[in-house]
Structure formats: C-alpha cells, structure tokens
C-alpha positions in Angstrom: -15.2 20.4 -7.5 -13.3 18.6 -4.8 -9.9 17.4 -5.5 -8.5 14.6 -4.1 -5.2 13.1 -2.9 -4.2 9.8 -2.8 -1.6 9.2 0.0 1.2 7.0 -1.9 4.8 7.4 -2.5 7.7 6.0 -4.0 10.5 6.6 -2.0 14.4 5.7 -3.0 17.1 6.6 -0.8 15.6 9.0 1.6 13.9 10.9 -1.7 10.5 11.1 -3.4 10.6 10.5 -6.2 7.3 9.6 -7.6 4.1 10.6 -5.9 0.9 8.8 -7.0 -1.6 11.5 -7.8 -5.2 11.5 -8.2 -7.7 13.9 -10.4 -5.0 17.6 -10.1 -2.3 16.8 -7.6 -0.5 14.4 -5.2 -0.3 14.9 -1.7 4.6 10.4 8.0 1.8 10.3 9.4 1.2 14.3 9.9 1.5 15.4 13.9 2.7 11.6 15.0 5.3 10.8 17.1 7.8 8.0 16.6 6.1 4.5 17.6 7.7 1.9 20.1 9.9 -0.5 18.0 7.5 -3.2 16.8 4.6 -1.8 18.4 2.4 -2.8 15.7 3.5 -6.0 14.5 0.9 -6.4 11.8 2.2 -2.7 9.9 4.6 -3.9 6.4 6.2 -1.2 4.3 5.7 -2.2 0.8 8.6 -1.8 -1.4 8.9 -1.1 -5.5 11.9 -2.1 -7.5 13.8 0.1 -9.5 16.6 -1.4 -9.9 18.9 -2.8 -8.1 17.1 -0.5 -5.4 14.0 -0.5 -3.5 12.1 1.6 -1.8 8.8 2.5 0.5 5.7 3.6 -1.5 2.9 2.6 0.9 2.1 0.8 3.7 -0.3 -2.5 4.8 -1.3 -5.1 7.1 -0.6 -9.0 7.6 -3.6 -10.9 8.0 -2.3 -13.9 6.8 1.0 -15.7 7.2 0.9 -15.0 3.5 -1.5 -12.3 2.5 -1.1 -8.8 3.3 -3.7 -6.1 3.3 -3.5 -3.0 1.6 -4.8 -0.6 -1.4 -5.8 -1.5 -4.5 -4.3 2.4 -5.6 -0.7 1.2 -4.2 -0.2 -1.4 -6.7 -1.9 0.0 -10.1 1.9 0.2 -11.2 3.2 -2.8 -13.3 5.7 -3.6 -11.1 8.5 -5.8 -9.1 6.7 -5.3 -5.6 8.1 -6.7 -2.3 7.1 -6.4 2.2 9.2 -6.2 4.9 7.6 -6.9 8.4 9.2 -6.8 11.6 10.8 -3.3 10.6 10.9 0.1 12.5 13.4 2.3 11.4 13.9 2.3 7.5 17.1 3.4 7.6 18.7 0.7 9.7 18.7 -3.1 9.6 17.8 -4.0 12.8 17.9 -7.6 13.0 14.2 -8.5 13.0 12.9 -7.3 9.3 11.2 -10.0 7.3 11.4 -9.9 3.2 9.7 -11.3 1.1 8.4 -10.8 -2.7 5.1 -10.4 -3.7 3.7 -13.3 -5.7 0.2 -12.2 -6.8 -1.8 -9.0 -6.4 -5.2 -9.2 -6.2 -7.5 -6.1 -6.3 -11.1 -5.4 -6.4 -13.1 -6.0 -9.3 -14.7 -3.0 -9.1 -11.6 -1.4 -8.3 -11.4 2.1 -10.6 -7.7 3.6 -11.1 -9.9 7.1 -12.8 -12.1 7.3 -9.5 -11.0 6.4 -6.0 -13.7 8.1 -4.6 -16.4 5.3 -5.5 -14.1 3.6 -3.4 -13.2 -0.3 -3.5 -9.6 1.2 -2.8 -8.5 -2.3 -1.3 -6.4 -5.6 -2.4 -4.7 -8.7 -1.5 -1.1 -9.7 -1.8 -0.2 -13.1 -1.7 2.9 -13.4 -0.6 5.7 -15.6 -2.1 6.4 -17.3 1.4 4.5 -17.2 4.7 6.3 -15.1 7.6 7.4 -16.4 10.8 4.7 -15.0 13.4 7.0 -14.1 16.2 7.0 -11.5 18.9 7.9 -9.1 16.4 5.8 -9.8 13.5 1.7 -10.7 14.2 -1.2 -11.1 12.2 -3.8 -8.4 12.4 -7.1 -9.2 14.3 -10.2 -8.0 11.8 -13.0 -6.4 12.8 -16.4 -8.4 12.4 -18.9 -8.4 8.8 -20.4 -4.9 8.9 -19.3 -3.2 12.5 -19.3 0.4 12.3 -17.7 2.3 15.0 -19.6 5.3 16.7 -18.5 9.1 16.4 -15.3 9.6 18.2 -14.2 6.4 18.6 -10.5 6.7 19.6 -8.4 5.0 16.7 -4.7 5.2 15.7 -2.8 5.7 12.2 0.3 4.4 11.9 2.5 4.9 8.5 5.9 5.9 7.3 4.1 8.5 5.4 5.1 12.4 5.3 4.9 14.3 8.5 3.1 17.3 6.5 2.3 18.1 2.9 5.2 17.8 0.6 7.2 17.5 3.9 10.0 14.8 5.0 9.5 11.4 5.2 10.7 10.3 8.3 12.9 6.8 9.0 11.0 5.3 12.2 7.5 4.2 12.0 4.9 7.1 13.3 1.9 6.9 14.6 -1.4 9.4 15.8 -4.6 9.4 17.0 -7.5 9.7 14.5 -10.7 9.7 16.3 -13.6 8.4 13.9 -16.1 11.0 12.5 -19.5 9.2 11.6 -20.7 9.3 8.4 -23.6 11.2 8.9 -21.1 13.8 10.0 -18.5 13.5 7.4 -21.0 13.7 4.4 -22.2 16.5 5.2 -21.0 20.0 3.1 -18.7 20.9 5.5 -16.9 18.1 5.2 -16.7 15.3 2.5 -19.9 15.6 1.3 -21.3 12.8 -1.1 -17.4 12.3 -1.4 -17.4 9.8 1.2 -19.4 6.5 1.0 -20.8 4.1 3.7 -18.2 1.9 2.8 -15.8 4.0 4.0 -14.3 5.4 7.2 -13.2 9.0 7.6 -10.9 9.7 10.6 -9.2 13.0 12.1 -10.0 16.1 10.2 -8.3 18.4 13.4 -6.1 20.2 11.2 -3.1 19.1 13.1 -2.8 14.6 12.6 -3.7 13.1 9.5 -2.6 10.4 6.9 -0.3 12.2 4.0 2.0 10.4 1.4 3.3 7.0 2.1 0.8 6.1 4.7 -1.4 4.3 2.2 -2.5 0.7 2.6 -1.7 1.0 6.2 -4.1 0.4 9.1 -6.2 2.4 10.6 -5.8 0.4 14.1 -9.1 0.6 16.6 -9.3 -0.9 20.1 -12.5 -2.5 21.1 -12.5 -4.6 24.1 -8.6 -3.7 24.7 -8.0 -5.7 21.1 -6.8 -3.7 18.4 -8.7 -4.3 15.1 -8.1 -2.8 11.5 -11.0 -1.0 10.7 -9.3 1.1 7.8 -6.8 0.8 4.9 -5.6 4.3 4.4 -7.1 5.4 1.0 -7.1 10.0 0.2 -6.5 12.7 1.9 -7.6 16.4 0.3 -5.3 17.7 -2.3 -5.5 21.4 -0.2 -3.3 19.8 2.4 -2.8 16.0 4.3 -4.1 18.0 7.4 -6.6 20.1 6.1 -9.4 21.3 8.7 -12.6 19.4 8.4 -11.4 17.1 5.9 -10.7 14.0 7.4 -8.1 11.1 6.5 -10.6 8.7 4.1 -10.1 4.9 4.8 -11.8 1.7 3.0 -14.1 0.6 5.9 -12.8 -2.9 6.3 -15.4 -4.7 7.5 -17.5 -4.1 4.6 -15.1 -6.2 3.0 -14.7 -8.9 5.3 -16.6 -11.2 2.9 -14.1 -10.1 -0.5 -11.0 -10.7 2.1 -12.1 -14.0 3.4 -12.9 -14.7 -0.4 -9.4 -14.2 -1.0 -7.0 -15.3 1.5 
C-alpha cells in the first residue's frame, strides 16, 4: 500500500512543531538553493496563530489583490490564519513584507481531509484587505482552462519547506528545478501508479530536488513563452522520503481548476 506525505508544517520560532500527516506518517524545498530577494513576487508564507506567536506552515500564491492560492490540506485546522507577501528571509523584517489576516477560506467541495490522493487538494483565501501590487509583491499569471505541459517541461518549486526529510527549515525562500513527468509516465508502477490522477501534476522524482514539509500550497512556477505561470499547488510527497527516487513531488494541476478559481475569486 502506498503511503503518503503531505508536505505541511507548523513552524514557531525556528521549530516544528506540528507536522500535518497523512495515512502513517508526515514528511525547504530539498536540493534548492536560496532564491533572489523577491524573485517570485506571487510566493506568500501562510501563517497559524498560536498565540501571541505565529508561524510558517505552508506556502501559496496571489492571484488576486485579495485571494490567494493554496491547499485545501493547509487549512483543515480550525484556526486564526494569516499571509505575508513581499517576504524573503523569515527571520528578518526587511522592510517590504505585507500582512494581512485571512478573512474566509474557501475549499473544494469535494475536498477530502481522509484521502488527498483523489485529489481536489486546492482552496481560496479571501483576504481581509487587498495588497499593494508593487515591485515586490505581484499577482501570479494562470495558466489557460485545461493546458497540460509535455514530459520534461522545465518548471521551478519554490517553498520555505524542509531542505530534506525531517531536516532544517531554512530562513530564506528556496527554490529548484522540477522538470514535469507526464502522466502516462508517472502512473505507471514504477512510479505513482493509479496514485496520481489527470488532475494532477507530478514534478521531479530525481532523488536529489523535491517539495518536503512546508512547501505546501506553494507554486509550482512554469515558463511558457518567457511568462511564468502556476501550473501546480504543492500537494504530497512519499512518506519513504521528500526525495525519494521515482516518486515525484505531486501537485493540483491548476488549470483543471481554472473554472472553480474564477468561480471564486
């Protein structure tokens, strides 16, 4: 039976202290490197109270002055839940981070917290206030109803997710490339088998970059035609390891929601 991760975690302080676990176990981006400050002006950390304190437990994207994109698994908690955009290093206030509460969260209906893997991992937070689009804080561009990228097709992850299983969770924003495996690859039996659906996107699967704890929500950020589109929201991971060989980071394909989003925004 396949076992599953999903890549969430609540952070306080510099310390995990509650991972997010799916079916047996829980599992920065794994073999990144720091990103340029504010390279990807879309990427929010989103923050749980507890407290008088808050910290990172996943990540998303803006696509709205006032609606940010992430996973429906990163908000099953009853919780106080805030963004901040325009951040880089977690540790440091740096004079360009937006904050700003979370009003409403809005998941899929057919959202299950038992079974990630029939997928529907995605939701909508309406934010409290719109941000200020600036140079340091963007909206993400969407891919179009349907697109599916080909086998290969170079994308990034970004996150402030651990840099290997159970590892550290690093401060500045990290990023690494996650090439797209096609479906027809990645359900196969060496893979993900029926695991996977055609609503999804698996990415990676090297044994050496993949998406691990914290790094869900976030994008999975594509160019096509020198524009970088969202085609992913960082979903699971296998519970044998974040970078496990042939088992790809698994994303909600986002243009197969495109109509749900635009339904919701």
């Amino acid at each position: 039976m396949l076992s599953l991760l999903v890549l969430a975690a609540l952070v306080f302080g510099g310390q995990c202290l509650d991972d997010v676990a799916y079916l047996e176990n829980s599992s920065r981006v794994v073999g990144g490197s720091n990103s340029q400050a504010n390279a990807w002006p879309w990427q929010v950390t989103l923050q749980y109270a507890s407290g008088s304190s808050w910290g990172h437990t996943c990540g998303g994207s803006l696509i709205r002055a006032n609606r940010v994109l992430t996973a429906a698994h990163c908000v099953d908690r009853v919780a106080s839940y805030r963004v901040v955009l325009g951040d880089h290093n977690l540790s440091t206030n740096e004079g360009t981070e937006q904050v700003i509460s979370v009003s409403t969260i809005v998941k899929h209906a057919s959202w299950n917290s038992n079974s990630v893997a029939a997928g529907f991992d995605i939701a909508i937070l309406r934010l409290a206030s719109s941000a200020t689009i600036n140079s340091v804080v963007r909206l993400a561009t969407l891919p179009s109803d349907g697109a599916v990228l080909s086998h290969n097709h170079a994308c990034i992850i970004t996150g402030w997710g651990r840099t290997s299983t159970g590892g550290s969770l690093p401060s500045i924003l990290q990023q690494a490339p996650l090439p797209v495996v096609a479906h027809a690859t990645c359900s196969t039996s060496s893979y993900w088998g029926s695991t996977v659906k055609t609503s999804m996107v698996c990415a990676g699967g090297n044994g050496a970059q993949a998406a691990c704890n914290g790094d869900s929500g976030g994008p999975l950020n594509c160019s096509v035609g020198g524009v970088y589109q969202v085609h992913g929201v960082t979903s699971f991971g296998s519970s044998l390891g974040c970078n496990t060989y042939l088992k790809p980071s698994v994303f909600t394909r986002v243009s197969a929601y495109i109509s749900w989003i635009n339904a919701n925004v």
